[in-house]
DOTIBA-865496 format. One record per atom (N, C-alpha, C): residue number from 1; atom name; x, y, z. Coordinates in steps of 0.2 Angstrom, whole numbers, plus 5000, padded with zeros to 4 digits. Each point is the difference from the previous one (the first is absolute). Layout:
// residues N
<num: NUM	atomo: CA	px: X	py: Y	pz: Z>
...
This chain:
// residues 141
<num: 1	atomo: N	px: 5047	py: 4974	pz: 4966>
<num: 1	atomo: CA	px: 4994	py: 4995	pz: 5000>
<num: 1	atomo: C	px: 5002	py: 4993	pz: 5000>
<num: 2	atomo: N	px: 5003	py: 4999	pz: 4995>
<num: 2	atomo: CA	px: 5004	py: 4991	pz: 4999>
<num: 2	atomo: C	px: 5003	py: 4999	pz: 5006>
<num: 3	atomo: N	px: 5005	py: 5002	pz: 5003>
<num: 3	atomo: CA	px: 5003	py: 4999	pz: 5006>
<num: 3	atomo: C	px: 4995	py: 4997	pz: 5006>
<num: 4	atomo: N	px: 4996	py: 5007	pz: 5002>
<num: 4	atomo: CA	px: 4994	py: 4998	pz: 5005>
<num: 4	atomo: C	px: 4996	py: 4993	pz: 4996>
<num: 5	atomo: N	px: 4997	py: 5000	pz: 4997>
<num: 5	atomo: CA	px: 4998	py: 4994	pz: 4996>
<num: 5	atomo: C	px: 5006	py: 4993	pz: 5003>
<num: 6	atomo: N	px: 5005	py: 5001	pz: 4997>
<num: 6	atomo: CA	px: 5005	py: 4995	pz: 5002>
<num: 6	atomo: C	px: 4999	py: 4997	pz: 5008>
<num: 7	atomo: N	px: 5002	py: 5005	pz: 5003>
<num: 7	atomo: CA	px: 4999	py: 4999	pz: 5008>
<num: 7	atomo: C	px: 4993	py: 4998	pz: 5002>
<num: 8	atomo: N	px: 4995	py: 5002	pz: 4997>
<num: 8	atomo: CA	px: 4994	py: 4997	pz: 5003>
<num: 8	atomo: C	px: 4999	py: 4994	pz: 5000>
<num: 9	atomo: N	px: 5003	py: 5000	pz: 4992>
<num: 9	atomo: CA	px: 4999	py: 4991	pz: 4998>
<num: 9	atomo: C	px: 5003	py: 4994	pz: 5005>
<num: 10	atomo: N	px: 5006	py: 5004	pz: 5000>
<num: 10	atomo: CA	px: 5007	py: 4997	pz: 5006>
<num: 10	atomo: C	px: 4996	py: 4999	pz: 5007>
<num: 11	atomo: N	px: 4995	py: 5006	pz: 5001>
<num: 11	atomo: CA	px: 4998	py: 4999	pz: 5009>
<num: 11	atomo: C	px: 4992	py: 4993	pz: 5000>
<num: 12	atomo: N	px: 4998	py: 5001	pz: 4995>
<num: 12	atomo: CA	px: 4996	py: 4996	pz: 5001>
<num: 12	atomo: C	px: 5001	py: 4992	pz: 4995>
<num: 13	atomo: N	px: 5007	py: 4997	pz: 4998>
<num: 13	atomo: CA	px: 5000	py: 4994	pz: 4998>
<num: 13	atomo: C	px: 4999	py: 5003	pz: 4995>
<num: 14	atomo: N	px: 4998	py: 5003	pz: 4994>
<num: 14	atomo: CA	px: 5000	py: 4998	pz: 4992>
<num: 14	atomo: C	px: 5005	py: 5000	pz: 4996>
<num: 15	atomo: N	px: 4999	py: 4996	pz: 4994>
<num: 15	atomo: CA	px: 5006	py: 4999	pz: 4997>
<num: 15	atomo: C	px: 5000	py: 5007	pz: 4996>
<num: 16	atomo: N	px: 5006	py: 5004	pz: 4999>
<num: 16	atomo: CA	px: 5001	py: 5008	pz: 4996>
<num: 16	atomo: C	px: 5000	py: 4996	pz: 4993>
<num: 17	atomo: N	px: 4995	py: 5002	pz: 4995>
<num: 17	atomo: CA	px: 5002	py: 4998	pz: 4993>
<num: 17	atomo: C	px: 4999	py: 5007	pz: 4996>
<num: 18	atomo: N	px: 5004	py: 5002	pz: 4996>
<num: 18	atomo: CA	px: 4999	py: 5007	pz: 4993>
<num: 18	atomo: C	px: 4990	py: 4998	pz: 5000>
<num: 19	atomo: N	px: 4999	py: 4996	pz: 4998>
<num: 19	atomo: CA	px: 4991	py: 5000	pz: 5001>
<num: 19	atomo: C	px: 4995	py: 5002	pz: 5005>
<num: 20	atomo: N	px: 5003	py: 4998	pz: 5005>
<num: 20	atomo: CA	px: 4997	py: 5003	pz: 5007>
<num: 20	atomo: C	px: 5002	py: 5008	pz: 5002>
<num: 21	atomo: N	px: 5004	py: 5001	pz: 4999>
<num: 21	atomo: CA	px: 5004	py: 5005	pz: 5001>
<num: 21	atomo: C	px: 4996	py: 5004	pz: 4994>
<num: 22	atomo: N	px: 4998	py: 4999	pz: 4996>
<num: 22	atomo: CA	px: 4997	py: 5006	pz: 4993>
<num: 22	atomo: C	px: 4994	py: 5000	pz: 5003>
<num: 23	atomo: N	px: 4995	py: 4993	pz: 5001>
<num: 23	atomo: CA	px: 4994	py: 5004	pz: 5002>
<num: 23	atomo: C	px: 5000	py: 5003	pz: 5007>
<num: 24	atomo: N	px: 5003	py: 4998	pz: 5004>
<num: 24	atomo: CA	px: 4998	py: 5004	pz: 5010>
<num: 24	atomo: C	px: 5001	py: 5007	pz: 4995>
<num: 25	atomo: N	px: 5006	py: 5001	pz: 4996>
<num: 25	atomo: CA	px: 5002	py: 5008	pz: 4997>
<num: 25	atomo: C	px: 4993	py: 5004	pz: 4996>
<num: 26	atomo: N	px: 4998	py: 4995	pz: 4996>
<num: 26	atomo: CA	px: 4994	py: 5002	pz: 4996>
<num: 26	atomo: C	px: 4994	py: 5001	pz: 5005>
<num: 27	atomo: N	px: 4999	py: 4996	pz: 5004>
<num: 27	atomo: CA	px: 4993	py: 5001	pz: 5006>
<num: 27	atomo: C	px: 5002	py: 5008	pz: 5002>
<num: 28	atomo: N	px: 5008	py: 5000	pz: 5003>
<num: 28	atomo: CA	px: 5000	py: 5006	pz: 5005>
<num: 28	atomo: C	px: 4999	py: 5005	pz: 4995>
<num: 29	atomo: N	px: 5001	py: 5000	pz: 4995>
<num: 29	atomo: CA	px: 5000	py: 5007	pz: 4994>
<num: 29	atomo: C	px: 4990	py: 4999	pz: 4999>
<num: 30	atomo: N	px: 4999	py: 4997	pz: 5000>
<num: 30	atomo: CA	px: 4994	py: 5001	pz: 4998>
<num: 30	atomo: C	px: 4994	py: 5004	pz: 5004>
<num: 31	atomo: N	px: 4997	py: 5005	pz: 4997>
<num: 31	atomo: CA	px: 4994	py: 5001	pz: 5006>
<num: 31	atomo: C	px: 4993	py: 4995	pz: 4999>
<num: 32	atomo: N	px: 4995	py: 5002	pz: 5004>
<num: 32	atomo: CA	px: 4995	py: 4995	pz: 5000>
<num: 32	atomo: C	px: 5000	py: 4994	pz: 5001>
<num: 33	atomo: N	px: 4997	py: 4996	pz: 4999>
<num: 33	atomo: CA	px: 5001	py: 4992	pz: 5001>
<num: 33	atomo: C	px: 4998	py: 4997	pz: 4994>
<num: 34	atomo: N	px: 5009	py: 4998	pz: 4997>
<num: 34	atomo: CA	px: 4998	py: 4997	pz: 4993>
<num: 34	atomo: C	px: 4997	py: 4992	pz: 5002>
<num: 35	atomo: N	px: 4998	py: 4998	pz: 4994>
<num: 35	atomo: CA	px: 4999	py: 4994	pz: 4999>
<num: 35	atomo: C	px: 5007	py: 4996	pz: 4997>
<num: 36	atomo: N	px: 5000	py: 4993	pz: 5001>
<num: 36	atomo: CA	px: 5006	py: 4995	pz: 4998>
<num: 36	atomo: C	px: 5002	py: 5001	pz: 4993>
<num: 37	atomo: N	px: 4993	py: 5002	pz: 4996>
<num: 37	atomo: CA	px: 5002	py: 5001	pz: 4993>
<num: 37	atomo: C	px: 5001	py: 5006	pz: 4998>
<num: 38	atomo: N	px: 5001	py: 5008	pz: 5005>
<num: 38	atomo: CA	px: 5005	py: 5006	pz: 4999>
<num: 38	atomo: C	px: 5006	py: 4997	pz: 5004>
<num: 39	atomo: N	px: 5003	py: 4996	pz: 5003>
<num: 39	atomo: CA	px: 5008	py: 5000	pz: 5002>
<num: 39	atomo: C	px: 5000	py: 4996	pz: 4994>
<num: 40	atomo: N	px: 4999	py: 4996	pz: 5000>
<num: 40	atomo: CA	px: 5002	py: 4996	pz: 4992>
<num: 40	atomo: C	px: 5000	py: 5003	pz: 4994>
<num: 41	atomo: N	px: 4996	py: 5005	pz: 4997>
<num: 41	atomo: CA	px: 5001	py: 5002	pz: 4997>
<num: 41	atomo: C	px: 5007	py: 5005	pz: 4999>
<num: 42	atomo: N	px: 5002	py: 5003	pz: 5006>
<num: 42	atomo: CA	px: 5004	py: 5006	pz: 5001>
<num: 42	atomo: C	px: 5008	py: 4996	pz: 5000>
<num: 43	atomo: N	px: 4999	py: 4993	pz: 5004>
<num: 43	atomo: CA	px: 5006	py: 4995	pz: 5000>
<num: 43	atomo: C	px: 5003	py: 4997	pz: 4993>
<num: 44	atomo: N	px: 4996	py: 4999	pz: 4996>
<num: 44	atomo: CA	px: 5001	py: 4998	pz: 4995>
<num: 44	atomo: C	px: 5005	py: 5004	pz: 4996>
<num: 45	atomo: N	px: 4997	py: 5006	pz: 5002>
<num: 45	atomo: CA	px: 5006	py: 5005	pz: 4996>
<num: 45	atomo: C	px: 5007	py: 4999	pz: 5002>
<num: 46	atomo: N	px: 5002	py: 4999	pz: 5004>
<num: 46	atomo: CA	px: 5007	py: 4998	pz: 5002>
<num: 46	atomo: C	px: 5003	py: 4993	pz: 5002>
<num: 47	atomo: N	px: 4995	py: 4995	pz: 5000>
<num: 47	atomo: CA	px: 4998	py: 4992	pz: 4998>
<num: 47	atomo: C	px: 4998	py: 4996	pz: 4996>
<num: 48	atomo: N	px: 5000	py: 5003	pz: 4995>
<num: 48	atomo: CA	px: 4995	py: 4996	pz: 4995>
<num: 48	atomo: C	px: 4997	py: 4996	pz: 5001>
<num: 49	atomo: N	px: 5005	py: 4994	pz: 5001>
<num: 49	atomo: CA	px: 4998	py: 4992	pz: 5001>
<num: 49	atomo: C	px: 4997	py: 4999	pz: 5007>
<num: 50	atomo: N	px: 5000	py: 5005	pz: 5006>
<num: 50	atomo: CA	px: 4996	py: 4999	pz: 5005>
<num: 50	atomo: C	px: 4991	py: 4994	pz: 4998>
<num: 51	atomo: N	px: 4997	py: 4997	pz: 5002>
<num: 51	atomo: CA	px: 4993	py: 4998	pz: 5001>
<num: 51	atomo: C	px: 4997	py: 5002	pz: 5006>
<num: 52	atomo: N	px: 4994	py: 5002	pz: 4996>
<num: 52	atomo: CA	px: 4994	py: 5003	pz: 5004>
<num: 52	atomo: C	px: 4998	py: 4994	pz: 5007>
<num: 53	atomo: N	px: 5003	py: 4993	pz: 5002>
<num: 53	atomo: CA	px: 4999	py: 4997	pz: 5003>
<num: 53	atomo: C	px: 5007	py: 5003	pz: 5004>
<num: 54	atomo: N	px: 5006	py: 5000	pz: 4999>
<num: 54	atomo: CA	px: 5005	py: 5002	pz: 5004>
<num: 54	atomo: C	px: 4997	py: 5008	pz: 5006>
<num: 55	atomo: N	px: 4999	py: 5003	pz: 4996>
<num: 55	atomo: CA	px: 4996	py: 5007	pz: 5004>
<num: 55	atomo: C	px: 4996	py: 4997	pz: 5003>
<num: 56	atomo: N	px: 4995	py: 4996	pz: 4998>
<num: 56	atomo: CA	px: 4995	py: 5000	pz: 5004>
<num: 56	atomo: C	px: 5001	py: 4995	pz: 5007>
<num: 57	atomo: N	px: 5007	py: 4995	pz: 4998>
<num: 57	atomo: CA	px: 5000	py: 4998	pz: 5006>
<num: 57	atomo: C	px: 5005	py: 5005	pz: 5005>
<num: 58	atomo: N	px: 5003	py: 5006	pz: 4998>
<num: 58	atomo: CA	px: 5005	py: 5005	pz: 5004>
<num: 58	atomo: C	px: 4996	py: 5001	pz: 5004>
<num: 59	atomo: N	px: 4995	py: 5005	pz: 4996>
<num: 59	atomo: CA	px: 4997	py: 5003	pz: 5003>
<num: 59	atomo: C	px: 4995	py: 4995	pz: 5008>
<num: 60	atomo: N	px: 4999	py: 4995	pz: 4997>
<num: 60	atomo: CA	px: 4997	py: 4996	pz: 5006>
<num: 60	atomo: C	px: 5004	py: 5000	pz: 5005>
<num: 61	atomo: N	px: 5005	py: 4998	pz: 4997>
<num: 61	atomo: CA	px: 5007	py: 4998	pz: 5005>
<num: 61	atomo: C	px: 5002	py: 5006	pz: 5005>
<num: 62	atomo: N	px: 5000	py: 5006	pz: 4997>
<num: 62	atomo: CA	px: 4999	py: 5007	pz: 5004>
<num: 62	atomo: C	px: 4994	py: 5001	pz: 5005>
<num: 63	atomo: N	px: 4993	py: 4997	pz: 4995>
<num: 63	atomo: CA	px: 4996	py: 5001	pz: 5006>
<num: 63	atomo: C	px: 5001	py: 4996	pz: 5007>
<num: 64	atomo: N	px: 5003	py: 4995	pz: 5001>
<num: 64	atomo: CA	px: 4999	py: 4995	pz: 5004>
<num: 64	atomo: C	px: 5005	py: 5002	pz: 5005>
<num: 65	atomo: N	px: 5007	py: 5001	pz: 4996>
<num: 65	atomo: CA	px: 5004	py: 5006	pz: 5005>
<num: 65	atomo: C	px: 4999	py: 5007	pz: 5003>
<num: 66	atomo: N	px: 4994	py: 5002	pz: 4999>
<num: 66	atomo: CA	px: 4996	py: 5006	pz: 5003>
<num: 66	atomo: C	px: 5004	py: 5005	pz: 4996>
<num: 67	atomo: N	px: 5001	py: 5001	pz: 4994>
<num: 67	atomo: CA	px: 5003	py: 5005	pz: 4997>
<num: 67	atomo: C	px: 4995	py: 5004	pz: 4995>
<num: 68	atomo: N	px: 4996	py: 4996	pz: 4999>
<num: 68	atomo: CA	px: 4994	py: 5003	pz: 4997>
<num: 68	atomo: C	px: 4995	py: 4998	pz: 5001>
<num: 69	atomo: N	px: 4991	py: 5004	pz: 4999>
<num: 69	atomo: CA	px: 4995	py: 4993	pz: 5001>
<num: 69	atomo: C	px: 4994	py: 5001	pz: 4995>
<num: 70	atomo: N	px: 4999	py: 4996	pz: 5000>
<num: 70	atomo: CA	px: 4993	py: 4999	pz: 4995>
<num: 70	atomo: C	px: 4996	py: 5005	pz: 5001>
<num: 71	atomo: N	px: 4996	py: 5003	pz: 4995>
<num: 71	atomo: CA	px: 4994	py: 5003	pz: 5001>
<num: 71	atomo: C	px: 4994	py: 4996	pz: 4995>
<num: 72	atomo: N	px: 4994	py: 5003	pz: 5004>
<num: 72	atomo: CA	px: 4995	py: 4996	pz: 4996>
<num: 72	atomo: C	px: 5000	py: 4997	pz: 4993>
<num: 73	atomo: N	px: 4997	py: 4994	pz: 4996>
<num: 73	atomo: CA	px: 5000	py: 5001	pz: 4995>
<num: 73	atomo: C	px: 4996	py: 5007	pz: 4995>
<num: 74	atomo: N	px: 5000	py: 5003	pz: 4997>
<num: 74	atomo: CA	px: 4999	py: 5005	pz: 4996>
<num: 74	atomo: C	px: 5001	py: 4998	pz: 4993>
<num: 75	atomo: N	px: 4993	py: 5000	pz: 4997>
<num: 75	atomo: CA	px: 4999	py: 4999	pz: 4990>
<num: 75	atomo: C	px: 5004	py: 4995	pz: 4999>
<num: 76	atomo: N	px: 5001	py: 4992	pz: 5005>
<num: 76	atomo: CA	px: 5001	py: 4996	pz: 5000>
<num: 76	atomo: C	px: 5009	py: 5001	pz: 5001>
<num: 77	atomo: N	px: 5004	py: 5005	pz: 5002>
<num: 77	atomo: CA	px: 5006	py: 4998	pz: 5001>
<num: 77	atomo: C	px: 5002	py: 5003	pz: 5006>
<num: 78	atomo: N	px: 5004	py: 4998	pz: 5006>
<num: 78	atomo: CA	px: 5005	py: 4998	pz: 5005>
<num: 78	atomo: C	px: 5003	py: 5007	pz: 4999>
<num: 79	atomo: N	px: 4998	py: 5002	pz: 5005>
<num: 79	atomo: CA	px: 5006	py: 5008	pz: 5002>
<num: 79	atomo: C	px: 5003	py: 4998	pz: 5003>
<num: 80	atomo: N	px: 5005	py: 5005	pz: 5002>
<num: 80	atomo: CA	px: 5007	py: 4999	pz: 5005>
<num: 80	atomo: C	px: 5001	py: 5005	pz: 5003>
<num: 81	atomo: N	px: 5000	py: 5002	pz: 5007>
<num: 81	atomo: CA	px: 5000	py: 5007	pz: 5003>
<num: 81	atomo: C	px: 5008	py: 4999	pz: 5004>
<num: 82	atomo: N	px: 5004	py: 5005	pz: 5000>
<num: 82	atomo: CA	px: 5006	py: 4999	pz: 5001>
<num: 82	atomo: C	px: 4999	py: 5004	pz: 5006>
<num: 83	atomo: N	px: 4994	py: 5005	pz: 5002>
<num: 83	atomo: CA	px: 5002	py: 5005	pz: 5005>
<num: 83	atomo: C	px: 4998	py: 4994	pz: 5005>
<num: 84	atomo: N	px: 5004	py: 4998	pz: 5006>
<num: 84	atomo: CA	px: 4998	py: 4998	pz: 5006>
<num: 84	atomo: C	px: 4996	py: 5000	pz: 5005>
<num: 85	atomo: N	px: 4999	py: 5008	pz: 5001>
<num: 85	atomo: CA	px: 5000	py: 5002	pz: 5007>
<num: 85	atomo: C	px: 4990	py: 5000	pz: 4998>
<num: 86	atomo: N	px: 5001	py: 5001	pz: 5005>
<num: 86	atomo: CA	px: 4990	py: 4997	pz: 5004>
<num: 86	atomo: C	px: 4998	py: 5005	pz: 4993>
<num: 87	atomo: N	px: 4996	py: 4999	pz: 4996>
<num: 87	atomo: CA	px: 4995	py: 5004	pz: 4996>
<num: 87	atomo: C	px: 4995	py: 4997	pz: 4997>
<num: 88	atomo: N	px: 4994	py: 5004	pz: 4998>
<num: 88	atomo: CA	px: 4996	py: 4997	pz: 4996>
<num: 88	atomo: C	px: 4997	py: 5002	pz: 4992>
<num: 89	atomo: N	px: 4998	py: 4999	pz: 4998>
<num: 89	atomo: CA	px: 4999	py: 5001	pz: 4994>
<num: 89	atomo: C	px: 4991	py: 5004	pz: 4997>
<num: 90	atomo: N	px: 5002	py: 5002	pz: 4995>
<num: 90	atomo: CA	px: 4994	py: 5002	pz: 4997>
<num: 90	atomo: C	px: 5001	py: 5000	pz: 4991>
<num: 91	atomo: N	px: 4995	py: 4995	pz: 5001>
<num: 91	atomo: CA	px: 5001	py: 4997	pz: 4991>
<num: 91	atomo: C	px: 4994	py: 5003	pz: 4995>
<num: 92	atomo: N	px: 5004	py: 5003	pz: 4993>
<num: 92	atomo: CA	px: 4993	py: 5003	pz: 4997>
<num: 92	atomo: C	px: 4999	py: 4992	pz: 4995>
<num: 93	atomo: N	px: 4992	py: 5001	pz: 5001>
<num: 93	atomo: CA	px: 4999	py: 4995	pz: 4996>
<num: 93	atomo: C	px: 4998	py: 5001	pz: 4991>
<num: 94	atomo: N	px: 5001	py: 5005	pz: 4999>
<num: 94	atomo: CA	px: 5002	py: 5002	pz: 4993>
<num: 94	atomo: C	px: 5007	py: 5001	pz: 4997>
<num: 95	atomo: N	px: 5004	py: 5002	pz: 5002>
<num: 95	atomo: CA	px: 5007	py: 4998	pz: 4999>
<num: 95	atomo: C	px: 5002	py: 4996	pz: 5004>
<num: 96	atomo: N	px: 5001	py: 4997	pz: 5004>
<num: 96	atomo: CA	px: 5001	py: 4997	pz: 5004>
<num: 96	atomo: C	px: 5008	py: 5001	pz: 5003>
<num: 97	atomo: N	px: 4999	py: 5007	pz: 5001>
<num: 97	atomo: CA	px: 5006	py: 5004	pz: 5005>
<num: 97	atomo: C	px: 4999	py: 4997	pz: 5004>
<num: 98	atomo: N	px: 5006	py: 4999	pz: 5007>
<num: 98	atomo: CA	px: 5002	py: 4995	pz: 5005>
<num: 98	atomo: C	px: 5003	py: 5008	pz: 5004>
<num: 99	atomo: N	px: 4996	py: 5006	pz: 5006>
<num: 99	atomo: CA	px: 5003	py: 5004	pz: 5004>
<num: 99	atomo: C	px: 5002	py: 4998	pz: 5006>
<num: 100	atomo: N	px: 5003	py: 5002	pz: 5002>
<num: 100	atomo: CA	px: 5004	py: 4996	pz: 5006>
<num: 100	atomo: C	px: 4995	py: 5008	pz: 5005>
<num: 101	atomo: N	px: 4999	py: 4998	pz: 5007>
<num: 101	atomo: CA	px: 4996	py: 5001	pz: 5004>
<num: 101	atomo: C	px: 4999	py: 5000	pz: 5009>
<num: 102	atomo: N	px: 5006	py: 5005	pz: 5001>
<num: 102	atomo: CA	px: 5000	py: 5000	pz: 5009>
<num: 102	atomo: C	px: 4993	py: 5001	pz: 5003>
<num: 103	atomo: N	px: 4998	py: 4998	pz: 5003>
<num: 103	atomo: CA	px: 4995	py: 5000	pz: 5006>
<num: 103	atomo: C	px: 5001	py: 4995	pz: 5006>
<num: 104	atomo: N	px: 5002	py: 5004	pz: 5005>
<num: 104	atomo: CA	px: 5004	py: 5001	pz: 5005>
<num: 104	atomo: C	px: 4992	py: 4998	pz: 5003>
<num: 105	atomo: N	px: 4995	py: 5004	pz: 5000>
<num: 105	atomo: CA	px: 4992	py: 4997	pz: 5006>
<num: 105	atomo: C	px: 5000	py: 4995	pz: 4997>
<num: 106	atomo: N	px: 5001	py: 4998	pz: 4995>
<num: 106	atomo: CA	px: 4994	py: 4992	pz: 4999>
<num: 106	atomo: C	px: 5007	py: 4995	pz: 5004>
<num: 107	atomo: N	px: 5007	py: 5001	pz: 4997>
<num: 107	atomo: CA	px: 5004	py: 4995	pz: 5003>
<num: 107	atomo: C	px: 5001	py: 4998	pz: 5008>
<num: 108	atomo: N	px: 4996	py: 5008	pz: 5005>
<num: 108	atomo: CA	px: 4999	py: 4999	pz: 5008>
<num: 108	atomo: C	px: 4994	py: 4997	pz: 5000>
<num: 109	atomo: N	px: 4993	py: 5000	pz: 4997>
<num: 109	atomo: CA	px: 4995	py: 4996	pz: 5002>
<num: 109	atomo: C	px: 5003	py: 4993	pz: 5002>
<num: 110	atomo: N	px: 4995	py: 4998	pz: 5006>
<num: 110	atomo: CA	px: 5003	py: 4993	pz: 5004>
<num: 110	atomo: C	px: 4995	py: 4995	pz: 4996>
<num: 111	atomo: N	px: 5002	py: 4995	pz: 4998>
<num: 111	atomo: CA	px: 4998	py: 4994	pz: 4996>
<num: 111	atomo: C	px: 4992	py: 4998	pz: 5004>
<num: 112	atomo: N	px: 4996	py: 4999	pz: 4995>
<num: 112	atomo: CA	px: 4992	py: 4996	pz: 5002>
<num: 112	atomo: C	px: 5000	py: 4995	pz: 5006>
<num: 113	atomo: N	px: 4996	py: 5001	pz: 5004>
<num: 113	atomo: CA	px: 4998	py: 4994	pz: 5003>
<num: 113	atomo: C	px: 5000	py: 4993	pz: 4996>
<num: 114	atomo: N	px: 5002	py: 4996	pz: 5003>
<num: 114	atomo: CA	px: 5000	py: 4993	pz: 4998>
<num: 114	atomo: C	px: 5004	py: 4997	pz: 4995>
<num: 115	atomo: N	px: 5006	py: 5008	pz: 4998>
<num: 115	atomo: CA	px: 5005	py: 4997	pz: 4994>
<num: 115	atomo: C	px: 5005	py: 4997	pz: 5002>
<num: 116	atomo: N	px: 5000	py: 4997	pz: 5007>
<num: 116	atomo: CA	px: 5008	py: 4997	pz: 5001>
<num: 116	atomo: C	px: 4995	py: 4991	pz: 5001>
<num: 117	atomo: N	px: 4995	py: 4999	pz: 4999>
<num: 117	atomo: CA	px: 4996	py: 4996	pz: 4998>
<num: 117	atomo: C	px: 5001	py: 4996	pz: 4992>
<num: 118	atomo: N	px: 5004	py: 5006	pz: 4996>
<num: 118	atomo: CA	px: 4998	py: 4998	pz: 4995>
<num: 118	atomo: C	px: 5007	py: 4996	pz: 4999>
<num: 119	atomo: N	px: 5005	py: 5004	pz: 5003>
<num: 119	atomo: CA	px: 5008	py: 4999	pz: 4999>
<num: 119	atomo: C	px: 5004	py: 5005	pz: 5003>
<num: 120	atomo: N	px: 5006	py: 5000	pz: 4999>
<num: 120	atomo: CA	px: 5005	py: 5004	pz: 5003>
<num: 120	atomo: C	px: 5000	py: 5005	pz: 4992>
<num: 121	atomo: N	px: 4997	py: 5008	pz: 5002>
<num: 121	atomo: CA	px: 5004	py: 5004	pz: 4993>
<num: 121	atomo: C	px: 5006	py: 5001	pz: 5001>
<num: 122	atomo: N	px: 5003	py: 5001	pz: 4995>
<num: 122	atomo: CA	px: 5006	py: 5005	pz: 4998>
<num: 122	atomo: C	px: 5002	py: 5004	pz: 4996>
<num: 123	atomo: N	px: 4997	py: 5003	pz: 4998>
<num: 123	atomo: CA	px: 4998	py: 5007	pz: 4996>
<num: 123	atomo: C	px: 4992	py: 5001	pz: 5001>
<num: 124	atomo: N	px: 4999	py: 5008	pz: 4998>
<num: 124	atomo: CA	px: 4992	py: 5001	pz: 4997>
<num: 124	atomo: C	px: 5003	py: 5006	pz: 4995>
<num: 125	atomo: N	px: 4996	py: 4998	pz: 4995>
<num: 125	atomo: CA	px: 4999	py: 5006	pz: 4993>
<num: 125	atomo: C	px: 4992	py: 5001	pz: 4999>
<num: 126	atomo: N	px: 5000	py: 5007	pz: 4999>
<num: 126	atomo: CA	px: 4997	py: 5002	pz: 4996>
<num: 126	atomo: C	px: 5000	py: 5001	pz: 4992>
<num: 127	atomo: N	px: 4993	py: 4998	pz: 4996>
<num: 127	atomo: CA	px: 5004	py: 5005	pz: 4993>
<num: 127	atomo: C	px: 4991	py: 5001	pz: 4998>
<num: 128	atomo: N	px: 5003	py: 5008	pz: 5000>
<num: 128	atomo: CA	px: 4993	py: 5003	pz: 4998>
<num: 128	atomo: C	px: 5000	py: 5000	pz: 4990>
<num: 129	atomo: N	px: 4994	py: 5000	pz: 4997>
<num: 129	atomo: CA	px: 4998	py: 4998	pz: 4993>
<num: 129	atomo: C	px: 4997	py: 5007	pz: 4998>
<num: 130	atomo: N	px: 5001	py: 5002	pz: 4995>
<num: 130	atomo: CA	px: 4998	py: 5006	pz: 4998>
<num: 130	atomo: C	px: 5001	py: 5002	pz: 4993>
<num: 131	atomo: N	px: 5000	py: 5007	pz: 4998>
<num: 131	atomo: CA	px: 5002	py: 5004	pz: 4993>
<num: 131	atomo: C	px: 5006	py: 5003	pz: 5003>
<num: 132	atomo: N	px: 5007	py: 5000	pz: 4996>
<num: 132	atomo: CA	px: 5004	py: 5004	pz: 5003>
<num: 132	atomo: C	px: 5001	py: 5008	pz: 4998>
<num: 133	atomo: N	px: 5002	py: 5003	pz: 5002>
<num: 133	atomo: CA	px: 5001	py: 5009	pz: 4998>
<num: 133	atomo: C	px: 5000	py: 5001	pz: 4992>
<num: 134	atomo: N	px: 5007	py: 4997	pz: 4998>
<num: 134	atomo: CA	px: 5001	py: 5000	pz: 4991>
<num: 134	atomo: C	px: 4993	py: 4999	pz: 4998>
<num: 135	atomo: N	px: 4997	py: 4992	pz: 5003>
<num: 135	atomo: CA	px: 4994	py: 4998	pz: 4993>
<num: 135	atomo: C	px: 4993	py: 5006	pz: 5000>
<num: 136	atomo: N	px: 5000	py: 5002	pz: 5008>
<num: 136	atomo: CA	px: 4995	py: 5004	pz: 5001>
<num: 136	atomo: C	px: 5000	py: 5007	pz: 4997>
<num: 137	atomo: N	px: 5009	py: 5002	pz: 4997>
<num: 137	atomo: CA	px: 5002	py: 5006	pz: 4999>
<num: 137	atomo: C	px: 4999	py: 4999	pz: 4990>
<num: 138	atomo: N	px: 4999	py: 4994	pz: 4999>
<num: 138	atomo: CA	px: 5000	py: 4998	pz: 4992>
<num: 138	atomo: C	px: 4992	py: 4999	pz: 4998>
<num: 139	atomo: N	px: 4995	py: 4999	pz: 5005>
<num: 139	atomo: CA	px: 4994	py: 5000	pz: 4999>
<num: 139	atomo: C	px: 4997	py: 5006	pz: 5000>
<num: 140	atomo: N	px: 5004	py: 5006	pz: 5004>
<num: 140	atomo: CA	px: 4996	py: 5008	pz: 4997>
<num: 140	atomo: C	px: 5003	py: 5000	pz: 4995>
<num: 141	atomo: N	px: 5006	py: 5001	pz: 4997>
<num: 141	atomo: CA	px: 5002	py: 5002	pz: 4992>
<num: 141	atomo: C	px: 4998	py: 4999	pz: 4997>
């Protein structure tokens, strides 16, 4: 993983540091989409002296190089979604799970009349809102 890490950095301009290098590693071990203050905390363990401003500018830093991207804000904190490829989401709004979400029909529907009026798109997401499976599995018990 550190090696691919190494060469990504190398293909897109960033500077390689043990820092950068611990979180892209920490993202990729991670499921779901943590927030800046799960990689921080997980980093710390191996950094002590890292700052919660250091990660949060990586992490930026990454988003800006398409290596990760924002997901809505949620209970006031910044997700970070490492899967890339076209997907949408369905977020419970009681735990506030973040499920990643193929839908292949809504991604071929052709865009509304009058939306190239507004500007030029470049992506469209869905994120459907709900109760997920677990909370709905914890309310019959």
């Amino acid at each position: 993983m550190e090696k691919d890490a190494r060469d990504i950095f190398k293909e897109i301009g960033l500077r390689v540091t043990p820092q950068r290098l611990e979180i892209f590693k920490i993202l990729a071990s991670m499921h779901g989409h943590p927030a800046a203050e799960d990689v921080f905390e997980r980093i710390r363990r191996r950094f002590p002296s890292i700052s919660f401003d250091t990660v949060y500018r990586t992490l930026s830093l990454f988003e800006n190089h398409g290596l990760i991207k924002k997901v809505h804000h949620l209970a006031d904190k910044t997700r970070y979604d490492t899967n890339l490829k076209r997907h949408h989401h369905f977020v419970c709004i009681r735990c506030k799970k973040i499920i990643d979400i193929e839908w292949d029909e809504i991604d071929g529907i052709p865009m509304p009349k009058g939306v190239e009026n507004l500007g030029r798109v470049e992506d469209r997401y869905v994120e459907l809102r709900g109760i997920c499976k677990d909370c709905l599995n914890e309310e019959e018990e």
